[in-house]
MARTOR-284191 format. One line per field, with one value per residue: x, y, z of N, C-alpha, C in turn; residue in three letters; residue number from 1; chain. Coordinates in Angstrom, 2 decimals. Atoms other than C-alpha are relative to their C-alpha. Example, Ala and Ser with C-alpha at 12.3 -4.5 7.8 and 13.67 -1.06 7.14 Angstrom:
BEGIN
nX <- [0.89  -0.82];
nY <- [-1.19  -1.19];
nZ <- [0.00  -0.06];
caX <- [12.30  13.67];
caY <- [-4.50  -1.06];
caZ <- [7.80  7.14];
cX <- [0.90  -0.77];
cY <- [1.20  1.09];
cZ <- [0.00  0.73];
residu <- [ALA  SER];
num <- [1  2];
chaine <- [A  A];
END
This chain:
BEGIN
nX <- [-1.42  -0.44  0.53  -0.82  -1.54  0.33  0.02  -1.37  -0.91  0.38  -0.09  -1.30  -1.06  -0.66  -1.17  1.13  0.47  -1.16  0.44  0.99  -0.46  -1.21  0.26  0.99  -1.01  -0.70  1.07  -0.26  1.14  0.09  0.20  -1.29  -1.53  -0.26  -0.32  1.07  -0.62  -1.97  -0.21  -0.26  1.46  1.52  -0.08  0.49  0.71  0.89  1.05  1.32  1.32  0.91  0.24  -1.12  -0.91  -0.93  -0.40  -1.31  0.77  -1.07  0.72  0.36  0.91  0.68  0.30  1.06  -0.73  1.18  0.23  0.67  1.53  -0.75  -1.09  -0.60  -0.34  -0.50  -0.01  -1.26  -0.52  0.18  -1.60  0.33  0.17  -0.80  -1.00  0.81  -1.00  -1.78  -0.13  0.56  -0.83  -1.12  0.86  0.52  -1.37  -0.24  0.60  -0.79  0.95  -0.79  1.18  0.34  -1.18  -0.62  0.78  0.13  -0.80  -0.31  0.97  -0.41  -0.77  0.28  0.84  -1.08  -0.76  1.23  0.70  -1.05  -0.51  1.35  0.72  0.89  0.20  1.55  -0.23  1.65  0.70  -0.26  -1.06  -1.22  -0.75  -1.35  -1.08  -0.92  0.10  0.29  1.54  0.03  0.57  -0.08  0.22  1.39  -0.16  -0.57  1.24  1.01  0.35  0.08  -0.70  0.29  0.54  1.32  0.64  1.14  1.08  -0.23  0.28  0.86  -0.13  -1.67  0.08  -1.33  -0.37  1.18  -0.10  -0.44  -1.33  0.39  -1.36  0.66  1.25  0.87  1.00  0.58  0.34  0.27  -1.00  -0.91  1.31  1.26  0.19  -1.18  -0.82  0.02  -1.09  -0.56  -1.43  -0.11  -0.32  -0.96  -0.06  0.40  1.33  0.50  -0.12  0.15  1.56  0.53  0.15  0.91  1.54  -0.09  -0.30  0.95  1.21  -0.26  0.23  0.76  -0.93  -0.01  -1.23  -1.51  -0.49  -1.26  -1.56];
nY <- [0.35  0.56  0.37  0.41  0.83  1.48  0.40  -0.19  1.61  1.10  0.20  -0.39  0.87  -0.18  -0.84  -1.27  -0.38  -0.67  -1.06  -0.70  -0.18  -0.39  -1.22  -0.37  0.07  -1.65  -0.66  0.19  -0.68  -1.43  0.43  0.50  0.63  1.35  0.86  0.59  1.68  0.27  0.73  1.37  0.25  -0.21  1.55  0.76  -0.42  0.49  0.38  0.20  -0.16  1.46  -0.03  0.81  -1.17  -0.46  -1.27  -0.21  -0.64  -1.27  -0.64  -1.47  0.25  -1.11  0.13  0.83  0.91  0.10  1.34  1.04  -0.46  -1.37  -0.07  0.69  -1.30  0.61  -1.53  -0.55  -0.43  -1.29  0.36  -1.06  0.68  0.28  -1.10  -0.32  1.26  0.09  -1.41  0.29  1.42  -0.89  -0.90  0.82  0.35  -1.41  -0.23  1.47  0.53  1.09  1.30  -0.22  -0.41  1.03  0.63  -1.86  -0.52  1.10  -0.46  -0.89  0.40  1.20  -0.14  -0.53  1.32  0.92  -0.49  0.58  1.09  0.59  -0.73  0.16  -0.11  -0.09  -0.34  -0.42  1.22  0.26  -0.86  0.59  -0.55  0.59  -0.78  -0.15  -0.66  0.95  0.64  1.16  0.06  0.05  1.46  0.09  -0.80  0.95  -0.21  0.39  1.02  -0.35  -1.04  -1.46  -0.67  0.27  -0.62  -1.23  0.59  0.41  -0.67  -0.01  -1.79  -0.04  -1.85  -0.68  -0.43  -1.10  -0.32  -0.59  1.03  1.97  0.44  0.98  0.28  1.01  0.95  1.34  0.72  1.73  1.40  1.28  1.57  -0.14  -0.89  -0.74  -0.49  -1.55  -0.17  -1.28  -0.75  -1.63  -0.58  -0.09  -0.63  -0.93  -0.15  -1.05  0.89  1.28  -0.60  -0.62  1.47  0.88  -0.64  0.41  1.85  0.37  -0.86  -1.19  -0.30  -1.06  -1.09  -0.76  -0.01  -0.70  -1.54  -0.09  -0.06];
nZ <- [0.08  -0.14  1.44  1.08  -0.09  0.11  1.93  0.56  -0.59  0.45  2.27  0.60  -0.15  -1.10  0.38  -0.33  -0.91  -1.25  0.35  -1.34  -0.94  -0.54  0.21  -1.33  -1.06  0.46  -0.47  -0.78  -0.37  -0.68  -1.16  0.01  1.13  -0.28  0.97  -0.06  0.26  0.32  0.55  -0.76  -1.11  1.07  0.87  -1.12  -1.24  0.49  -0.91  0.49  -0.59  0.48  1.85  0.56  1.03  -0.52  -0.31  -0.72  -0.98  0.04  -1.74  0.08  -1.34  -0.09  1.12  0.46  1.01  1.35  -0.09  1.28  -0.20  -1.27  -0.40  -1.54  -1.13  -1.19  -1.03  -0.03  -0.94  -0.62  -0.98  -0.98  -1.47  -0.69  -0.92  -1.10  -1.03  -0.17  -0.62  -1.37  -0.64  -0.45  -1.20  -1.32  -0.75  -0.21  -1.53  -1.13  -0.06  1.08  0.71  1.27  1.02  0.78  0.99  1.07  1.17  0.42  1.46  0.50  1.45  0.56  0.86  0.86  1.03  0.82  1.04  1.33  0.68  -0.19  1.12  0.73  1.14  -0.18  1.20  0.51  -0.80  -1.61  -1.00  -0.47  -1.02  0.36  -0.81  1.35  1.34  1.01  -0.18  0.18  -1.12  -1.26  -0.98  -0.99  -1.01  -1.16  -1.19  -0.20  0.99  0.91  1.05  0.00  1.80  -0.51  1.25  -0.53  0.04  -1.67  -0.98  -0.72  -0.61  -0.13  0.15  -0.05  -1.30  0.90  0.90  -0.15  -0.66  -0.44  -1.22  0.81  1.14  -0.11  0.82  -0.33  0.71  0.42  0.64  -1.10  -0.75  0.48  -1.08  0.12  -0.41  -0.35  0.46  -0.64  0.79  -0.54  1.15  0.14  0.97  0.30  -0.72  0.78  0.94  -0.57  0.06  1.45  0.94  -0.53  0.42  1.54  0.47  -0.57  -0.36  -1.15  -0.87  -1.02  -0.63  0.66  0.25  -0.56  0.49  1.07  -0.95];
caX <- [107.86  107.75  105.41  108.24  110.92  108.99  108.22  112.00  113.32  110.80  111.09  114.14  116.91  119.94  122.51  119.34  118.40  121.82  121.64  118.70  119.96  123.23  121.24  118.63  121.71  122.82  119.69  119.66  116.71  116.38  116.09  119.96  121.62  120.99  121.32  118.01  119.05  122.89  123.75  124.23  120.51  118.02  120.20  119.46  116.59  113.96  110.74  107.93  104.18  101.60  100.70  104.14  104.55  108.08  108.86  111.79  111.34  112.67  112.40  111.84  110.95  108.41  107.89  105.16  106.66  104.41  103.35  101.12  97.80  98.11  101.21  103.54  103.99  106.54  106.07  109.51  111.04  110.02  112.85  110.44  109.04  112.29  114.12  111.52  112.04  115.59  115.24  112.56  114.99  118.00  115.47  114.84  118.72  119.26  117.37  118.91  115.18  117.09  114.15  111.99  115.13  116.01  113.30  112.40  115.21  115.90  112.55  113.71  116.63  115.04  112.02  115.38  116.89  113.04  112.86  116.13  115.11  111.35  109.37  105.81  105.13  101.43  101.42  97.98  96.62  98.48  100.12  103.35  105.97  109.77  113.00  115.50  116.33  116.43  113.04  113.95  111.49  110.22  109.23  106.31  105.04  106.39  103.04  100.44  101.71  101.50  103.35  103.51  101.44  97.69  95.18  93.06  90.12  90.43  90.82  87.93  88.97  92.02  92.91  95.69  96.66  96.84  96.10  97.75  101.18  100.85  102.41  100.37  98.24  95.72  93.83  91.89  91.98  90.54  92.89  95.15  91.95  87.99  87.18  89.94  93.06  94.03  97.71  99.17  102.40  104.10  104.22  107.64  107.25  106.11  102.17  101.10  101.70  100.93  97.26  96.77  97.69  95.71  92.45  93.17  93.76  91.70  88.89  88.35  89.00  86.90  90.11  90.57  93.78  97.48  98.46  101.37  104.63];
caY <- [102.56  99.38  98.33  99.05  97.58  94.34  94.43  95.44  92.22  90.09  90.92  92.38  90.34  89.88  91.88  94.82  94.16  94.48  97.83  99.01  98.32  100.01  103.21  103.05  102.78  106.01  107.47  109.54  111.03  114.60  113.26  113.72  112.48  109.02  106.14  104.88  101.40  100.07  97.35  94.78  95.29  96.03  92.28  90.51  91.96  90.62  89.78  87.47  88.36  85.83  85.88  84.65  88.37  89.41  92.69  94.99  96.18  99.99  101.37  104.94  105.84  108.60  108.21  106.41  103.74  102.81  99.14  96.82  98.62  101.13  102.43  101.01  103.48  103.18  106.37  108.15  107.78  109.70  109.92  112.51  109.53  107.93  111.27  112.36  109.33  109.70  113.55  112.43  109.34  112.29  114.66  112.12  110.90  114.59  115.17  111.42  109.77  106.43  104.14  105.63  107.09  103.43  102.10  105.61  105.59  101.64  102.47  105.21  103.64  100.18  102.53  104.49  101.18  100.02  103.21  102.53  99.51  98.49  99.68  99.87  99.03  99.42  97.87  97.41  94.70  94.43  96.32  94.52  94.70  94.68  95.46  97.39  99.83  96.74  95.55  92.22  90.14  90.32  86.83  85.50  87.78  86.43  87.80  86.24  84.08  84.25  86.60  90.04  91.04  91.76  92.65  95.86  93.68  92.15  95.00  95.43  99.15  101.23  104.68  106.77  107.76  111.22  112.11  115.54  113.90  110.20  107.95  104.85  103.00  100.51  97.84  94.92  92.25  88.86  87.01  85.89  84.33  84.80  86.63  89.00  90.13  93.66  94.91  98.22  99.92  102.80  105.68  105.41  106.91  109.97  110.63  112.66  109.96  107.12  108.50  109.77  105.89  104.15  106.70  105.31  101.25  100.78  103.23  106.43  106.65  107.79  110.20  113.29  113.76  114.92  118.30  118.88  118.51];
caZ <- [95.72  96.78  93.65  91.61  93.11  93.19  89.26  88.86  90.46  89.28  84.98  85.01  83.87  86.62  85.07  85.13  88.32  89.95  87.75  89.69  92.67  92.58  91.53  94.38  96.83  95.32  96.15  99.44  101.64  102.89  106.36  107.25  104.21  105.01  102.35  102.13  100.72  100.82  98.48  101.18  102.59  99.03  97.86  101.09  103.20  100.89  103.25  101.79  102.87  103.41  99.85  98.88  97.00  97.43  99.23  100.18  103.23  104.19  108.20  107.77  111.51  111.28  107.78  105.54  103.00  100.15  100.18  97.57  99.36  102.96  103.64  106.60  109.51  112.11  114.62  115.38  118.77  121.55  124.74  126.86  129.62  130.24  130.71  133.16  135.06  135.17  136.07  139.17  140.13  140.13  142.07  144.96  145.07  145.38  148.72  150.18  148.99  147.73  148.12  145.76  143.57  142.75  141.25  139.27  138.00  136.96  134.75  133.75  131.89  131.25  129.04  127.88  126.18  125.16  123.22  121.04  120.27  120.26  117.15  116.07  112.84  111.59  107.75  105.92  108.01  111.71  114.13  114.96  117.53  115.82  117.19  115.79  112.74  110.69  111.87  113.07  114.62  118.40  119.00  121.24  123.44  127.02  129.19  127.12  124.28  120.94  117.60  118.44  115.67  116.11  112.88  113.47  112.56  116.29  118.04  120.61  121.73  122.68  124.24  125.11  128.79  128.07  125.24  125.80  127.39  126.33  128.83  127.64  124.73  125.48  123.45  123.48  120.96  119.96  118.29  121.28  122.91  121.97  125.25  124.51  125.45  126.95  126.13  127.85  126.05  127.43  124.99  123.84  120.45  118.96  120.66  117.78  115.00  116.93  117.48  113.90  112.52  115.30  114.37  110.70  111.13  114.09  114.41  116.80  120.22  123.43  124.35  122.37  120.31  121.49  121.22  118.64  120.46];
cX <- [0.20  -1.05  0.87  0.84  -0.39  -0.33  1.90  0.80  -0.90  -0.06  1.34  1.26  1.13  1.05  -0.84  -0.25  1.20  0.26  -0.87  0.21  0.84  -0.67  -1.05  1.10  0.44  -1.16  -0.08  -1.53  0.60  0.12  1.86  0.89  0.37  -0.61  -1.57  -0.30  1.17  -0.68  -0.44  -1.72  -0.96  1.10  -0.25  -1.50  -1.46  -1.30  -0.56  -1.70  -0.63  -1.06  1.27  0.55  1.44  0.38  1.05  -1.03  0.99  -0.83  0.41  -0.71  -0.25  -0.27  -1.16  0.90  -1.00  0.40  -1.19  -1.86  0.22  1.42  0.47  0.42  0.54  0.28  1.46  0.15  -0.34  0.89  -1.40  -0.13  1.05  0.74  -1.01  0.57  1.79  0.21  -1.06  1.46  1.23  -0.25  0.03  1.42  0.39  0.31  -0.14  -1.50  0.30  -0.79  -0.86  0.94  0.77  -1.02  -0.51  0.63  0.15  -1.49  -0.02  0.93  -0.70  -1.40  1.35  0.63  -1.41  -0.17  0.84  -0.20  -1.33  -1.09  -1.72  -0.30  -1.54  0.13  -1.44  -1.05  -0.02  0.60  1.00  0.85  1.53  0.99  1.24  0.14  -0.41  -0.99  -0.28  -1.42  -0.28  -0.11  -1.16  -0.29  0.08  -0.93  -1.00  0.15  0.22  0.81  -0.47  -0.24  -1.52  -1.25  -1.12  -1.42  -0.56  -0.33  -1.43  -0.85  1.26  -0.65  0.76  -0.27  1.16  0.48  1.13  1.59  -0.24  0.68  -0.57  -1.51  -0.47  -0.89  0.21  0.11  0.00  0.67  0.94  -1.01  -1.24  -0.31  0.33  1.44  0.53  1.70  0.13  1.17  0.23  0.51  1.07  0.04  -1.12  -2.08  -1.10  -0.29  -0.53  -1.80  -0.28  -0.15  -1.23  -1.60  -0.28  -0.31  -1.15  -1.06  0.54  0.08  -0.66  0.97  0.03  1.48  1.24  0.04  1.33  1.16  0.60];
cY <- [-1.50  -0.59  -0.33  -0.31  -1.70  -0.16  0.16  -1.32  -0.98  -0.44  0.52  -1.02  0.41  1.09  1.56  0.32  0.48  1.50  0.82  0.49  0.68  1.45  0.27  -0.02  1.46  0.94  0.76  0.82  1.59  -0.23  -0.34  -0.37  -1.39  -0.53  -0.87  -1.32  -0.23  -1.00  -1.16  0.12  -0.27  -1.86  -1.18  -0.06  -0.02  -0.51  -0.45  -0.08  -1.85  -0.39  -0.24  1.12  0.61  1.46  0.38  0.85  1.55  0.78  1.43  0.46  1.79  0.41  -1.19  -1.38  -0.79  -1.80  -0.46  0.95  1.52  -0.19  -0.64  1.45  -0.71  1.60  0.16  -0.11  0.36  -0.62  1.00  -1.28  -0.27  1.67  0.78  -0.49  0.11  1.39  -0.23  -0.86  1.47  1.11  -0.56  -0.66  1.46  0.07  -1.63  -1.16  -1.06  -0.68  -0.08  0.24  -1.45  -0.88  0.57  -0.59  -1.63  -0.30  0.13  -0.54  -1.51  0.48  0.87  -0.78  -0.15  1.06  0.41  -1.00  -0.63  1.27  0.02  0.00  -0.41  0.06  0.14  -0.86  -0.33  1.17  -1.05  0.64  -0.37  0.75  0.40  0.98  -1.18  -0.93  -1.53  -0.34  -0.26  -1.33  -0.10  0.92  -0.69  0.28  -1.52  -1.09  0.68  1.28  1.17  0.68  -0.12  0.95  0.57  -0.67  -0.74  0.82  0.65  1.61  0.53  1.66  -0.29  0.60  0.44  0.24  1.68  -0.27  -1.21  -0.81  -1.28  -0.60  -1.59  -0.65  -1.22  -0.69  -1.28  -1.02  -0.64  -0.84  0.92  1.05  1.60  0.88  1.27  -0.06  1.47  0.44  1.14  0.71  0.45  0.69  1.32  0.10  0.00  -0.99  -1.00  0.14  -0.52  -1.93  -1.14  0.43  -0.86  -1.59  -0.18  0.67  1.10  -0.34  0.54  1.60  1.22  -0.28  0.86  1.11  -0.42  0.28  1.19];
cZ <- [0.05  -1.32  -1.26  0.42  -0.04  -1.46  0.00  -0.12  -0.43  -1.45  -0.40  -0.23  1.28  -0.12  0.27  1.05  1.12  -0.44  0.68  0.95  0.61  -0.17  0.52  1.25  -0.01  0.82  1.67  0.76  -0.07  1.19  0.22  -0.33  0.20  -0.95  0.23  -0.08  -0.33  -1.12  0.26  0.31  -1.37  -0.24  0.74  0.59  -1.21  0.51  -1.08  0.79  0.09  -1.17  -0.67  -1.24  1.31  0.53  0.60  1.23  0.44  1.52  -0.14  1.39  -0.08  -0.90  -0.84  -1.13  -0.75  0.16  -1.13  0.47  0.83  -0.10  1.58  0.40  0.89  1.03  -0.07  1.77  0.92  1.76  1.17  1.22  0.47  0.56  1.28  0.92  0.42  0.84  1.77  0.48  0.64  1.12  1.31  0.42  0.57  1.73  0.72  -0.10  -0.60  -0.33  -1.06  -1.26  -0.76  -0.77  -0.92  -0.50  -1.05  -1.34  -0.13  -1.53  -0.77  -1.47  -0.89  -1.16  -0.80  -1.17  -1.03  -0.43  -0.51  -1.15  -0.63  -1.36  -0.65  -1.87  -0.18  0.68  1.21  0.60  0.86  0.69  -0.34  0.61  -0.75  -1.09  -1.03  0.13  0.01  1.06  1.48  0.75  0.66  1.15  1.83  1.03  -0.80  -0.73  -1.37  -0.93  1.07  -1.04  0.26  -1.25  0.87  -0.46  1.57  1.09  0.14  0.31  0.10  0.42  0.50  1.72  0.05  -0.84  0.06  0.59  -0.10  0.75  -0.15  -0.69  1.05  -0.62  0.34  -1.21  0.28  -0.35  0.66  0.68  -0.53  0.85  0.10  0.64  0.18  0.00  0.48  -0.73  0.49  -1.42  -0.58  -1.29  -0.26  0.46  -1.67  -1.27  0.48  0.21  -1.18  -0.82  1.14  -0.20  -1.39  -0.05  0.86  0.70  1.00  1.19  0.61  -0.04  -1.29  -0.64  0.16  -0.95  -1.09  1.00  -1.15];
residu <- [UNK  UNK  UNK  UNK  UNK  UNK  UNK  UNK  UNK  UNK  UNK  UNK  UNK  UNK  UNK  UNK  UNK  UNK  UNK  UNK  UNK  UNK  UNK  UNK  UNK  UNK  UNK  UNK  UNK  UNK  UNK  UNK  UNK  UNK  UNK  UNK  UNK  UNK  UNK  UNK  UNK  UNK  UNK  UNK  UNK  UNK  UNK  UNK  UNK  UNK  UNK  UNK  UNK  UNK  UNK  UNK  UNK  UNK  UNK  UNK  UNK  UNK  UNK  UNK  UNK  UNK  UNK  UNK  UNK  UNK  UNK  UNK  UNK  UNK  UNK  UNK  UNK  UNK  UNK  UNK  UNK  UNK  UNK  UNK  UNK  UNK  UNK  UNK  UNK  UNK  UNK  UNK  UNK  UNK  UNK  UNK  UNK  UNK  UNK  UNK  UNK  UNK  UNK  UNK  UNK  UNK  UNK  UNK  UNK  UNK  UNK  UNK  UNK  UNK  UNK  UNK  UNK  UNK  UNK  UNK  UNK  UNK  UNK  UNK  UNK  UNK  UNK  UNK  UNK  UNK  UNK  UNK  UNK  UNK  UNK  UNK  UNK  UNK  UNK  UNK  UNK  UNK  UNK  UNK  UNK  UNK  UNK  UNK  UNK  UNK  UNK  UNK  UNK  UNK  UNK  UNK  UNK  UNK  UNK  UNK  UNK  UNK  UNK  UNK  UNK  UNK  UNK  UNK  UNK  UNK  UNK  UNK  UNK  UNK  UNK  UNK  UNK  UNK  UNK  UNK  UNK  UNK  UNK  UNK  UNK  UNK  UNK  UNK  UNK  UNK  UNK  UNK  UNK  UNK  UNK  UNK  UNK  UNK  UNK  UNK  UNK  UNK  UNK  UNK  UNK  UNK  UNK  UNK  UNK  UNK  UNK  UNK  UNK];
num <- [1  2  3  4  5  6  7  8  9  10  11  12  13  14  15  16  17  18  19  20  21  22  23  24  25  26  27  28  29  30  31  32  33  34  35  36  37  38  39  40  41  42  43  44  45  46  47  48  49  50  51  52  53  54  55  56  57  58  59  60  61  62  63  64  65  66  67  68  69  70  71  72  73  74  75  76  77  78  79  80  81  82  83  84  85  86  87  88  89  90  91  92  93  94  95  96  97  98  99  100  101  102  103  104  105  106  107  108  109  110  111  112  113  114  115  116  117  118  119  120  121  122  123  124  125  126  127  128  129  130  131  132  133  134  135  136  137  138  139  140  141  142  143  144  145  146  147  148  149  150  151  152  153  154  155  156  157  158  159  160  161  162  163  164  165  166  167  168  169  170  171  172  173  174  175  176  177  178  179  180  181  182  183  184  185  186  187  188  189  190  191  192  193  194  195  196  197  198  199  200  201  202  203  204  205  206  207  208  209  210  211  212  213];
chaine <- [A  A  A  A  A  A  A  A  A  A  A  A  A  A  A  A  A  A  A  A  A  A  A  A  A  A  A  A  A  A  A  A  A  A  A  A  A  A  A  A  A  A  A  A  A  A  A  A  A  A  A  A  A  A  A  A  A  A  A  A  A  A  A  A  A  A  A  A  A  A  A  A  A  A  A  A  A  A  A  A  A  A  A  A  A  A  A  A  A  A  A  A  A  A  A  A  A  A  A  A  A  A  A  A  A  A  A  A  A  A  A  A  A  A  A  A  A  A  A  A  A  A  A  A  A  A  A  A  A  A  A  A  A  A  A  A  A  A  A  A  A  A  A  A  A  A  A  A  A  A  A  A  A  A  A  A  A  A  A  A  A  A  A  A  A  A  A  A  A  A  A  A  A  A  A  A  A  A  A  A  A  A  A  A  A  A  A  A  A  A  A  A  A  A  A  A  A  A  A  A  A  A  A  A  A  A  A  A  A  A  A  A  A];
END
């Protein structure tokens, strides 16, 4: 897909290409009846790689999206840890247990917000950290430094804590320092997907793989 939308816009005359455009807007998924590209976003939201080829970019969360080589994957969602948390925190205010019940729960909602808003996106080369439907970016990461963006050529190792209920990923990579750097994530999105693309970009895991929710 995105192959041809980058020939479209790059040979098509302008009068053609706003043609295009208005009849990929039209276009709608199966996934809810949602508009896959408006107007305002395929004539704006133009990203250039570091190869200076132009691409549209399209956040499909839990979907694949066709790119110049691998596809981009951005897992789907997943709400199960925070509502846990929130259901312990409500358990322990319950029976008058406030001390624990306030910090439960204040992680509860603080992984509740992280998992409306905080996205993995895994194109043919990195695993990046964007925020957002519209996949803006996250900025330096504020522990260690450096993009939040880290090429599966780097990474060291990685597993899932558990694989059967994930509750968090772990990897090592090189490219923030030589030595290498270790990175924790709680499993805010879909287990099951999030596996399957990290078996793919950056090799197998020790851990076995998540049951099917």
């Amino acid at each position: 897909m995105a192959t041809t939308l980058l020939s479209l816009h790059s040979f098509l005359p302008i009068h053609r290409r706003r043609e295009e455009i208005g009849k990929l807007s039209a276009f709608r998924t199966s996934f809810g009846g949602q508009v896959l590209c408006k107007p305002s976003f395929c004539g704006t939201q133009i990203a250039t790689n570091n190869h200076g080829n132009r691409l549209v970019v399209n956040s499909l969360l839990g979907r694949r999206v066709k790119s110049r080589t691998r596809e981009t994957v951005i897992p789907e969602p997943d709400f199960r840890i925070p509502i846990v948390l929130l259901g312990i925190a409500g358990g322990l205010a319950y029976t008058e247990n406030l001390v624990p019940a306030v910090p439960v729960g204040l992680l509860g909602l603080l992984l509740l917000v992280q998992t409306t808003r905080v996205r993995f996106v895994f194109d043919d080369e990195a695993l990046e950290v964007r925020i957002g439907d519209q996949l803006e970016e996250s900025g330096e990461n504020a522990f260690v430094g450096g993009k939040n963006r880290w090429k599966y050529s780097t990474f060291v190792n990685w597993e899932f804590w558990w694989p059967n209920f994930p509750i968090l990923v772990y990897f090592k990579e090189t490219q923030t320092k030589p030595e290498g750097q270790i990175h924790f994530f709680p499993i805010i999105f879909n287990g099951k997907q999030l596996y399957d693309v990290m078996v793919e970009r950056a090799g197998p895991s020790k851990t076995s793989a998540p049951k099917e929710s």
